[in-house]
C-alpha positions in Angstrom: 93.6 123.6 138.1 94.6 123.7 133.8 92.8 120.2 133.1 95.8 118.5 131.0 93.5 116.5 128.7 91.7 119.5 127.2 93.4 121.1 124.2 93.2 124.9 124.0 94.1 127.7 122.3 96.2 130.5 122.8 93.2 132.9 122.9 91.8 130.2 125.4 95.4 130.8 127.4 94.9 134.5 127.7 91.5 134.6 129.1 93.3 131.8 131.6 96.0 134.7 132.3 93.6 137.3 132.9 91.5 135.5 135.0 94.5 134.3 137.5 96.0 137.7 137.2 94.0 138.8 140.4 95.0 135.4 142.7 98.3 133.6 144.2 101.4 133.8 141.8 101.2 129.9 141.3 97.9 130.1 139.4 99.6 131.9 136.9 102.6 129.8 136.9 100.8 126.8 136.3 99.2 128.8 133.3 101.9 129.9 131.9 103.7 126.5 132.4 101.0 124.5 130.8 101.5 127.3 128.1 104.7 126.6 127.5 104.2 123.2 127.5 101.7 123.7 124.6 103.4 126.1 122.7 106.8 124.7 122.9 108.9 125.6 120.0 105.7 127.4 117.9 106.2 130.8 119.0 103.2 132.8 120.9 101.4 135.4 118.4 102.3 138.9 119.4 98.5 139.4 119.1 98.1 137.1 122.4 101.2 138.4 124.0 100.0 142.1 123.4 96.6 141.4 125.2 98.5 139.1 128.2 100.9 142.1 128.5 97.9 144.9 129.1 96.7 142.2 131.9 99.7 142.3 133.4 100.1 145.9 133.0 96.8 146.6 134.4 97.5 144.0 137.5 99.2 144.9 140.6 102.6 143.3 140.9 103.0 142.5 137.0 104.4 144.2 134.2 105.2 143.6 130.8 107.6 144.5 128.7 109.5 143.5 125.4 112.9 141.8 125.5 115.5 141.6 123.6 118.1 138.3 124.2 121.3 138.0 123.1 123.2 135.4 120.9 124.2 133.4 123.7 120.7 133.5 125.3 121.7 136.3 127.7 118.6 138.6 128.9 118.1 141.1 131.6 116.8 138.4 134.2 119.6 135.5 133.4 120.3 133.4 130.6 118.1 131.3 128.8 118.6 127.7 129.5 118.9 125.0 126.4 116.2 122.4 127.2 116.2 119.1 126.4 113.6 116.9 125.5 111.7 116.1 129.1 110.7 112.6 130.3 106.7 113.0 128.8 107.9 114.4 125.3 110.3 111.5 125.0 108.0 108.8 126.0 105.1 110.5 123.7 107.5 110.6 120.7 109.0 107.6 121.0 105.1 105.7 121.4 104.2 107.7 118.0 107.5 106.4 116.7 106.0 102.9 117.3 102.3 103.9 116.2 103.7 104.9 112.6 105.9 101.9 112.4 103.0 100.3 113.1 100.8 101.6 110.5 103.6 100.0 108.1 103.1 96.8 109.1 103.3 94.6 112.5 106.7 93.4 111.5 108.4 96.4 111.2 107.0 97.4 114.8 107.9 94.1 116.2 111.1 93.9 114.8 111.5 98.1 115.8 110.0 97.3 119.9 112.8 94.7 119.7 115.8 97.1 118.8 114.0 99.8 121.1 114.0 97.6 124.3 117.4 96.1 123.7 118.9 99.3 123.0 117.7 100.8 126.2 119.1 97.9 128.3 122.5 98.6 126.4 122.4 102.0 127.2 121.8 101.1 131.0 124.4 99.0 131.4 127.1 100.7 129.3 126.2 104.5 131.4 126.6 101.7 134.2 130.1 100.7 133.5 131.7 103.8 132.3 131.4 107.7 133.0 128.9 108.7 130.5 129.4 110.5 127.4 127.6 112.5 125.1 125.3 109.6 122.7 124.8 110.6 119.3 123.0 108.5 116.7 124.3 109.4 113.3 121.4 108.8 110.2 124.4 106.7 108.3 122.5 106.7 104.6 122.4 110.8 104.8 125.9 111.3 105.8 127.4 108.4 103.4 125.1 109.8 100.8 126.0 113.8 101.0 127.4 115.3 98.4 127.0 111.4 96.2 123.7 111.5 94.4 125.0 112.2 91.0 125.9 110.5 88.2 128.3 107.9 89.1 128.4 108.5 92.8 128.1 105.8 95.4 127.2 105.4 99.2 130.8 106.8 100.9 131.9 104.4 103.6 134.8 107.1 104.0 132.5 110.0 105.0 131.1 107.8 107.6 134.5 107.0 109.4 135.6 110.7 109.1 132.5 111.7 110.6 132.3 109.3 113.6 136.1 110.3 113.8 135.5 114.0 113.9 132.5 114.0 116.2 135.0 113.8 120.1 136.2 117.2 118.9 132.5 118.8 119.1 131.8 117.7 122.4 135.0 118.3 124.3 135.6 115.0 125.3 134.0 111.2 125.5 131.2 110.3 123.0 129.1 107.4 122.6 128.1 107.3 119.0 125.6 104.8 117.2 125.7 104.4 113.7 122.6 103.1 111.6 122.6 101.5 108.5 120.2 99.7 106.2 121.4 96.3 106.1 122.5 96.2 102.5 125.2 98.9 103.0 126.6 96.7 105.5 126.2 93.5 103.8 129.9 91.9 103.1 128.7 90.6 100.3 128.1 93.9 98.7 131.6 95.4 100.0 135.1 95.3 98.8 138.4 97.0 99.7 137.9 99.8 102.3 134.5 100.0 102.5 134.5 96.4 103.7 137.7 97.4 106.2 135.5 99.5 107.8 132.3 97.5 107.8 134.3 94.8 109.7 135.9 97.2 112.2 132.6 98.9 113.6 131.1 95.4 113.6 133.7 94.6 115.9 133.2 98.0 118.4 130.8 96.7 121.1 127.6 98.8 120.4 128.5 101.2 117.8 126.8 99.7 114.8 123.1 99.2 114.2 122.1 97.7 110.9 118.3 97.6 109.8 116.6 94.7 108.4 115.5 94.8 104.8 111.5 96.2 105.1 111.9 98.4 108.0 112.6 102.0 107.5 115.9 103.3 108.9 114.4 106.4 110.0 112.7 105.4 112.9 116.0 103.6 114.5 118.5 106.6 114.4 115.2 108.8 115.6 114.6 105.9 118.6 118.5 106.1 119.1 118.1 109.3 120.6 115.2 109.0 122.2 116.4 106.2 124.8 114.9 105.8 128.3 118.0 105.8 129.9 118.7 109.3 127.9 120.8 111.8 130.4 118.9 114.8 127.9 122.3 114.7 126.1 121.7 112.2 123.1 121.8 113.9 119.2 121.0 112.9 116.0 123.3 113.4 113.1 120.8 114.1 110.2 119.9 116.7 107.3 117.0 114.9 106.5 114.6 118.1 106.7 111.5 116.3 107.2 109.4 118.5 104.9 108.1 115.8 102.7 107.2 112.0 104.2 106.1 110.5 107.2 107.6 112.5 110.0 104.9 114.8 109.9 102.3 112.2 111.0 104.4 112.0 114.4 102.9 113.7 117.7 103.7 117.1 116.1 104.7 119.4 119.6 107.2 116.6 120.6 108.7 116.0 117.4 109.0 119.9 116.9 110.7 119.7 119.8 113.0 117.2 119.1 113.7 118.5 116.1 115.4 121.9 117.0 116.8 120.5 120.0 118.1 117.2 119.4 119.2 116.7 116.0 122.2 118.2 114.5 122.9 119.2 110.9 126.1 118.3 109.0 128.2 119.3 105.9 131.3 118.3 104.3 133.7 120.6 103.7 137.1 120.7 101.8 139.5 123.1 102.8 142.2 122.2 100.2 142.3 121.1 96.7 142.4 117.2 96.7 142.3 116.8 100.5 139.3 114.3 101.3 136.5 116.8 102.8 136.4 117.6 106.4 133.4 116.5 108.7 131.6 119.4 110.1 128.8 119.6 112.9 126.3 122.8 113.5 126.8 123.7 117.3 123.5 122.7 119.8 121.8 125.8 120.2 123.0 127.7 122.8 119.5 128.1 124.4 116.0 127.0 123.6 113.4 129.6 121.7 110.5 128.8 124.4 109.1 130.2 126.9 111.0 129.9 129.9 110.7 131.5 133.6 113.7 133.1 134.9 114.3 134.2 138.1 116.6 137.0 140.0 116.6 138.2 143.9 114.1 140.7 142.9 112.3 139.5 140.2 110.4 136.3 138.5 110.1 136.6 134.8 108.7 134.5 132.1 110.2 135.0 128.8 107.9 134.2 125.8 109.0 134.1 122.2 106.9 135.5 119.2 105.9 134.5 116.4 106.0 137.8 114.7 107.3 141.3 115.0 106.2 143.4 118.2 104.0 145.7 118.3 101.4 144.7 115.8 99.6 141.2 115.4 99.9 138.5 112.9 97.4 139.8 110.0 99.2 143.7 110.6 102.8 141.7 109.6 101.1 139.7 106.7 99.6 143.5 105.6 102.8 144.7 106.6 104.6 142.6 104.2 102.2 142.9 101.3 103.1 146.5 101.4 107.0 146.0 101.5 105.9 143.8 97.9 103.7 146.4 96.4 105.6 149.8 97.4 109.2 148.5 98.4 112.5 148.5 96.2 113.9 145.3 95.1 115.5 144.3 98.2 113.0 145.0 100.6 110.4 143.0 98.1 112.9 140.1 98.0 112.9 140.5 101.8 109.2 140.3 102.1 108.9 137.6 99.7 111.2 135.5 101.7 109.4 136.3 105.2 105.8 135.1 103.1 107.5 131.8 102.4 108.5 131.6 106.0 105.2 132.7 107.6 103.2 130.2 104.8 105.5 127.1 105.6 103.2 124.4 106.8 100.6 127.2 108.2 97.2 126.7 107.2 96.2 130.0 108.6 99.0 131.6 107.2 98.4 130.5 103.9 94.5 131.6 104.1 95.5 135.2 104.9 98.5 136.1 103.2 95.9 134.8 100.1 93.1 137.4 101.2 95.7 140.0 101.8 96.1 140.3 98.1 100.0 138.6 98.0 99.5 136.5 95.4 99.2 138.9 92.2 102.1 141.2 93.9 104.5 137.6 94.0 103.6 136.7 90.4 104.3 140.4 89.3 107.9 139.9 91.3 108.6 136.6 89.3 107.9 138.8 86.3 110.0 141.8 86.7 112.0 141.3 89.8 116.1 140.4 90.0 117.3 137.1 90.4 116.9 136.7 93.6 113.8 138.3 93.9 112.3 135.6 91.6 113.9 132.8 93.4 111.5 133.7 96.8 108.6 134.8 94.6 108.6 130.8 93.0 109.4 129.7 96.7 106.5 131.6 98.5 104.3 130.9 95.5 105.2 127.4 96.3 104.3 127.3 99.8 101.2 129.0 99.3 100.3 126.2 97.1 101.4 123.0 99.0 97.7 122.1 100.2 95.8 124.9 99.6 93.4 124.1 96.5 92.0 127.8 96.3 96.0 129.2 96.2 96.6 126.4 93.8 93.7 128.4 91.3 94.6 131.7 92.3 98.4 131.7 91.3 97.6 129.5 88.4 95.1 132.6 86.9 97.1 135.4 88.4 99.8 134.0 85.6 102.7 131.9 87.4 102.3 129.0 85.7 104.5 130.4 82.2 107.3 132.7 84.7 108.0 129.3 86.2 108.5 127.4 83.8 110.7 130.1 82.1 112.2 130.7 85.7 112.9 126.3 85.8 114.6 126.7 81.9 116.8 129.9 82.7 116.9 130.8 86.0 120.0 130.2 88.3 120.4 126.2 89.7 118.9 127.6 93.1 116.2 129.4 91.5 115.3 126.5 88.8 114.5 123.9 92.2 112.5 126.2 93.6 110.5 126.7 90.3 110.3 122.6 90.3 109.1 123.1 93.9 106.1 125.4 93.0 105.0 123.6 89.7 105.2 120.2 91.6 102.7 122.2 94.8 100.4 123.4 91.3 100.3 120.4 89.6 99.2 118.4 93.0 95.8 116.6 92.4 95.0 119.6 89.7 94.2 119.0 86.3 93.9 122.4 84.9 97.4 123.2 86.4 99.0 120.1 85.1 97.7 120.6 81.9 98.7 124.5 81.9 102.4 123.5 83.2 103.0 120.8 80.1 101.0 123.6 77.5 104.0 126.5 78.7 106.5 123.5 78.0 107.0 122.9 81.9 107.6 118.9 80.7 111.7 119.1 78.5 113.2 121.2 81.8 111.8 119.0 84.3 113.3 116.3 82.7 116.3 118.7 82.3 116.7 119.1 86.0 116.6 115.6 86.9 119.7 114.5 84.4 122.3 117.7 85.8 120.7 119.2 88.7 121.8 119.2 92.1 120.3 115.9 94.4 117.6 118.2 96.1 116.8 119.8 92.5 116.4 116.3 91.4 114.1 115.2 94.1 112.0 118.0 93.6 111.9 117.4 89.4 110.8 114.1 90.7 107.8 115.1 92.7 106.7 118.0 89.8 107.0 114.7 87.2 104.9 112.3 89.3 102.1 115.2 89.9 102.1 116.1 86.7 102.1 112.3 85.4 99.0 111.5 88.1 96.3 110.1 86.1 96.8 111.9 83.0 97.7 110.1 80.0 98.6 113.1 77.8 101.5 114.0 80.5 102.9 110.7 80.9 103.4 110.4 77.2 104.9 113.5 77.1 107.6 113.1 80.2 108.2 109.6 78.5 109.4 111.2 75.2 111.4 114.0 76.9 113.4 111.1 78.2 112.9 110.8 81.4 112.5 107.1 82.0 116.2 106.1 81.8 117.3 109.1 84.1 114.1 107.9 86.4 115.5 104.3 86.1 119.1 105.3 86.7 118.5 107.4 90.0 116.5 103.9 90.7 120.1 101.9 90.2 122.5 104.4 91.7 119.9 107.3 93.8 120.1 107.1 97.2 117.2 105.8 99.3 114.6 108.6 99.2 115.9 109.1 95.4 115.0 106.1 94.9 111.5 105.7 96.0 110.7 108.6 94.8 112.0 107.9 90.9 109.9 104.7 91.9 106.8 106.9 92.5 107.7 108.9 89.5 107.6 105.4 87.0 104.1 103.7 88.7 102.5 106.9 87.5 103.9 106.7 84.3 103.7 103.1 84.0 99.6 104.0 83.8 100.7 104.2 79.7 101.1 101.1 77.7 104.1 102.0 75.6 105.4 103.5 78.6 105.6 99.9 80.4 107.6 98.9 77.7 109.8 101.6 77.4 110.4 101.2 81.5 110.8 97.4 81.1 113.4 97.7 78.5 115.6 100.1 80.9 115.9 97.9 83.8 113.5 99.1 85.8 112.2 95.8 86.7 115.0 93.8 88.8 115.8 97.0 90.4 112.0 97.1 91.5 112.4 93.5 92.6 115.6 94.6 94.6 113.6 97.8 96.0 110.9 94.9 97.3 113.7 93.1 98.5 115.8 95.2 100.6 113.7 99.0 100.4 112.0 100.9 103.5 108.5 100.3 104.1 107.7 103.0 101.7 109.8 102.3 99.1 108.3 98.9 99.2 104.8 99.8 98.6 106.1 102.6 95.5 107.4 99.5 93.9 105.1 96.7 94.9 102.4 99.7 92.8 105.5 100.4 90.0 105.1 96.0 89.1 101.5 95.8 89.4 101.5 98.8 86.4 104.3 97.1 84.7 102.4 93.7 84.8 99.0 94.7 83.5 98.2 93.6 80.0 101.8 93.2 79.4 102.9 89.4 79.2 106.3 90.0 78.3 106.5 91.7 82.0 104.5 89.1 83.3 107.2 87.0 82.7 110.0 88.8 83.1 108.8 90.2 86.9 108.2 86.3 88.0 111.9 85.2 86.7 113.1 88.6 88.8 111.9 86.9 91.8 109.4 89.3 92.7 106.3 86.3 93.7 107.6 85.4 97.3 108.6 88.8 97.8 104.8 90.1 97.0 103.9 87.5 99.1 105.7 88.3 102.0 104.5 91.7 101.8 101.2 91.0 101.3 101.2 88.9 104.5 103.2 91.1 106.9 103.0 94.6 105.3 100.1 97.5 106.1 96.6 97.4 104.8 98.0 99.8 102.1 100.9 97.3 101.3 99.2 94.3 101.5 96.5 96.1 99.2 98.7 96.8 96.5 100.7 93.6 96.7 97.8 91.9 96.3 97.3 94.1 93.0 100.2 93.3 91.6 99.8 89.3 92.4 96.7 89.4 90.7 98.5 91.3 87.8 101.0 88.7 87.8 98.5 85.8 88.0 95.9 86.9 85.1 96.3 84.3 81.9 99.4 83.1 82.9 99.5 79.5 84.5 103.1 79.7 85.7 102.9 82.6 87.7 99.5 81.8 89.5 101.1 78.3 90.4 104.8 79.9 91.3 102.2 82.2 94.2 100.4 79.3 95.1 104.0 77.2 95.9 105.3 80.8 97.7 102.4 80.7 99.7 102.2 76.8 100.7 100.5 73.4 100.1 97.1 74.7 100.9 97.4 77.4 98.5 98.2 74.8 95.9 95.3 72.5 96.4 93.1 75.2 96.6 94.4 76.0 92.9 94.2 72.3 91.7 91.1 71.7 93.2 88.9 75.4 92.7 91.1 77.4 90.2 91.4 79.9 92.7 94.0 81.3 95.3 93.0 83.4 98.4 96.1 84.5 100.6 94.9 86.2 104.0 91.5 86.2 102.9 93.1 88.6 99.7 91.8 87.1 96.2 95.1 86.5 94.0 94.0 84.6 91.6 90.4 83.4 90.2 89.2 81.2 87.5 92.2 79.8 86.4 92.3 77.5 83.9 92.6 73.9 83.4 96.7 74.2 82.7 96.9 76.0 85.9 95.0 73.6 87.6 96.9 70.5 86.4 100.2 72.2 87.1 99.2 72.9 90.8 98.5 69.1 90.9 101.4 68.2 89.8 103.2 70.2 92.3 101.3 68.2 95.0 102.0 65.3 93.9 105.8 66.2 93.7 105.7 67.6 97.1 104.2 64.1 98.6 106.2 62.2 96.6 109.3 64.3 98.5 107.8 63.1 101.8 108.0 59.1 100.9 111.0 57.2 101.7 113.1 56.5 98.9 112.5 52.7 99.3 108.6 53.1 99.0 108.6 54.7 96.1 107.9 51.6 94.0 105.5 50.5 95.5 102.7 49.9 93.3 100.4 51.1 96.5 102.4 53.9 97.5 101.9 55.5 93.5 98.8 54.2 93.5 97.4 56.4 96.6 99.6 59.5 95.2 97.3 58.9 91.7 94.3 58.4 94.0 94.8 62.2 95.6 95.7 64.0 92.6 94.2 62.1 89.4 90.7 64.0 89.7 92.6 67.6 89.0 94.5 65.7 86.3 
């Protein structure tokens, strides 16, 4: 019996093969099921599979062979089957769903349980009622936002209706979609003219629209949309978020994975005439799924595992492999191997470590140097992978030379090639000061900024993440990105980016914000009620980037001070610092304090946001603690008086109008607040 609460590895897994190679059949099913289970979507190292195959080989009964399976999933044995997401994967999925909501704050998990429970009964009763259709849940910010994120463009209601309108056509018949929205996008205050037509019209559709309250993360909901209970393994997601960047990677990774390439579906729009409005279209569910899978004829049982790598040699023989192809091979055949590097390094630790030692590195550089177009293109996107995480890579390429050929490769190189270049400086630049020094010395800094005024959305983001890294405590950088002009591009993507733009151009100003004239320069563009409004209405995350961005803004700067309170940013900090995280609450409580420091006004305006205890404790002590969280301390006599004064207001508010006058009524008011007078 494969204990299911001990992890193992596939070396761990072979010696399990061998070892039931020479009993009943079942003891190696339930190997290679729990195998599969494991394994899932992450492909099996031809290295195991060549030393499970000379078991078999060697064992009577088995053999092994290699396969090869056809487009549609066809093999020698039957056809591969598309799996969907079983009943453990979805309930371990959608409890790490939860967990990382969680970790946000208890509201946003509350308020997330709530939408998960009631959408399950909806589902119940509406499969209940009618014959059941295919239920997709569309991510409604990506698809109104494809194609927008520039200059001037908006959040498309239009692309929404055309996509819920096209999506019967994909699936030959009946579908259930479920649109989710932030709740400012369906707001009819914010909406006019069509956009509010259509607003009204899938209000008015019995279980089509889902909007998401302002501090919760819209995310989660389209992910727990198709991840239902009362799922019939035929729900989808409509999405091209590619989940490379944020908090989707902290989710119970096999499931996810799994979820991922079977369950969510990527989308374009495309115009097939000049001045038609562009056509919605859908990538086809894979025909079958690339795991292993046991298939079964009248003479035969045979268990299909995919690889990770080419057969015939292991994983370290295809990294050496490769190297050679980038060392000896024409340009094509290096472009090829510099694109199969970037693949093998994605998000693979081990990868990384060994394509390193197997001398890639110099050999990459050399092809940003003197390789075609192209060729430089994957050179700056494996050199960017090798970097993401890897502090030894991030060294390596950085004295191997890569540092100036990106930089040239970001100024002149062709729009796909410049946003991989921003992706590989922002990987370099990540908590390294000798890189981000290097990239602003081989004038990385003007096309950065460059990018993020005319790029493409995607080239934007990633100018955005190279900026922040390079801005990331040091003070030389953020001067220099300020001059270069990025603060009103950073502040416009804040006004008119969509959500993720937005946070991240948020991200991008609290590191530069670390500069004095910078926080002026930020304040004077605006960047402070759209802050506010980010607090207000923002994800989880977003929240946190600005509740950081205003804590920057307000230190030492009284002007900001000011202008941050009159924004109405104090009960918003408040709330945050009551229901957020330990990391939101943290920096709300930064930026209160910020607020508070030698200005009376503000430390009274938190002590009224936060209640009549609060206030007395200010009148009385000079000092304001909110969830045991110090916001304010020593404040002065002014501060003091005015916090008495409230109180007095406040139980002045609570006497009847014809006690008032009473000279015994004013004389017990007087009585309670005189000694902080």
């Amino acid at each position: 019996m494969v204990r299911d609460d001990v992890a193992l590895s596939e070396s761990d897994y072979a010696n399990l093969f061998r070892s039931r190679l020479a009993g009943p059949a079942a003891g190696v099913d339930e190997v290679l099921e729990r195998l599969g289970r494991d394994a899932g979507v992450f492909a099996i190292a031809s290295r195991t599979a060549a030393a499970m195959a000379r078991d078999a080989d060697a064992a009577p009964g088995w053999s092994a062979t290699y396969e090869r399976v056809g487009a549609d999933g066809t093999t020698r044995f039957g056809a591969l089957k598309r799996l969907a997401l079983d009943g453990a994967d979805r309930a371990q999925l959608r409890a790490a769903v939860l967990r990382a909501a969680g970790r946000r704050g208890g509201a946003q998990r509350e308020r997330l349980e709530a939408f998960a429970e009631a959408f399950d009964r909806r589902c119940a009763a509406a499969d209940a009622k009618n014959p059941p259709g295919v239920r997709v849940a569309l991510d409604g910010a990506n698809v109104a936002w494809y194609g927008r994120n520039f200059r001037g463009g908006n959040f498309d209601h239009g692309q929404l209706d055309r996509a819920m309108g096209a999506l019967p056509a994909f699936f030959d018949g009946r579908v259930d979609p479920v649109l989710v929205l932030p709740r400012k996008h369906a707001r009819a205050s914010r909406l006019s003219g069509d956009a509010r037509r259509l607003v009204d019209g899938w209000r008015r559709e019995p279980h089509l629209l889902t909007t998401v309250p302002p501090g919760s993360d819209d995310d989660w909901y389209w992910m727990l949309a198709s991840l239902s209970v009362a799922s019939r393994g035929c729900d989808f997601a409509v999405s091209n978020d590619a989940a490379r960047d944020h908090h989707f990677m902290h989710l119970a990774p096999l499931p996810f994975q799994r979820w991922k390439r079977r369950h969510v579906l990527r989308f374009a729009f495309r115009r097939d005439a000049a001045g038609a409005p562009a056509a919605f279209a859908l990538d086809e569910p894979p025909t079958f799924s690339a795991e292993l899978q046991r298939l079964e004829t009248a003479s035969h049982v045979a268990w299909l595992a995919p690889l990770a790598d080419a057969p015939g040699g292991s994983s370290m023989a295809e990294i050496e492999g490769l190297v050679r192809a980038l060392r000896e091979g024409d340009d094509a055949a290096k472009t090829a191997a510099a694109r199969a590097l970037w693949n093998l390094a994605y998000h693979n630790a081990a990868n990384k470590v060994a394509i390193a030692e197997a001398g890639a590195i110099p050999l990459l550089v050399e092809l940003l140097c003197d390789g075609r177009a192209e060729a430089k293109r994957q050179a700056a996107s494996a050199l960017g992978s090798l970097a993401y995480n890897n502090d030894a890579s991030k060294v390596a390429i950085a004295e191997a030379g890569a540092i100036p050929l990106l930089v040239e490769l970001l100024r002149d190189g062709s729009a796909d090639a410049k946003e991989e270049a921003a992706f590989a400086l922002s990987n370099l630049a990540c908590d390294n000061a000798a890189n981000q020094a290097a990239i602003a010395e081989a004038g990385g800094v003007p096309p950065l900024v460059e990018l993020l005024r005319d790029g493409s959305a995607d080239a934007k983001q990633w100018a955005m993440f190279a900026l922040g890294n390079l801005a990331c405590y040091n003070a030389a950088n953020q001067a220099a990105i300020a001059e270069a002009g990025a603060i009103p591009l950073l502040v416009e993507l804040l006004r008119d980016g969509s959500a993720e733009a937005s946070r991240l151009a948020t991200g991008v100003l609290w590191n530069l914000a670390s500069n004095a004239a910078n926080v002026v320069l930020i304040a004077e563009a605006g960047a402070i009620p759209l802050l506010v409004e980010l607090l207000r209405d923002g994800s989880a995350y977003a929240k946190e980037e600005a509740a950081l961005a205003l804590c920057n803004l307000a230190y030492r700067n009284a002007a900001n001070k000011v202008a941050i309170a009159e924004a109405g940013a104090i009960p918003l900090l408040v709330e945050l610092l009551r229901d957020g995280s330990a990391e939101a609450s943290r920096r709300a409580t930064g930026a209160l304090w910020n607020i508070a420091y030698n200005n009376d006004a503000n430390a009274v305006a938190i002590a009224a946001a936060v209640g009549l205890e609060a206030l007395v404790e200010l009148a009385r002590r000079g000092r304001l603690t909110v969830d045991d969280q110090s916001v304010v301390r020593d404040a002065g006599i002014a501060a003091k008086r005015k916090a008495a004064l409230v109180v007095a207001a406040l139980l002045r508010a609570c006497v009847p109008d014809e006690l008032r006058s009473r000279a015994d009524v004013r004389d017990v008011i007087r009585g309670v607040v005189g000694p902080y007078l």
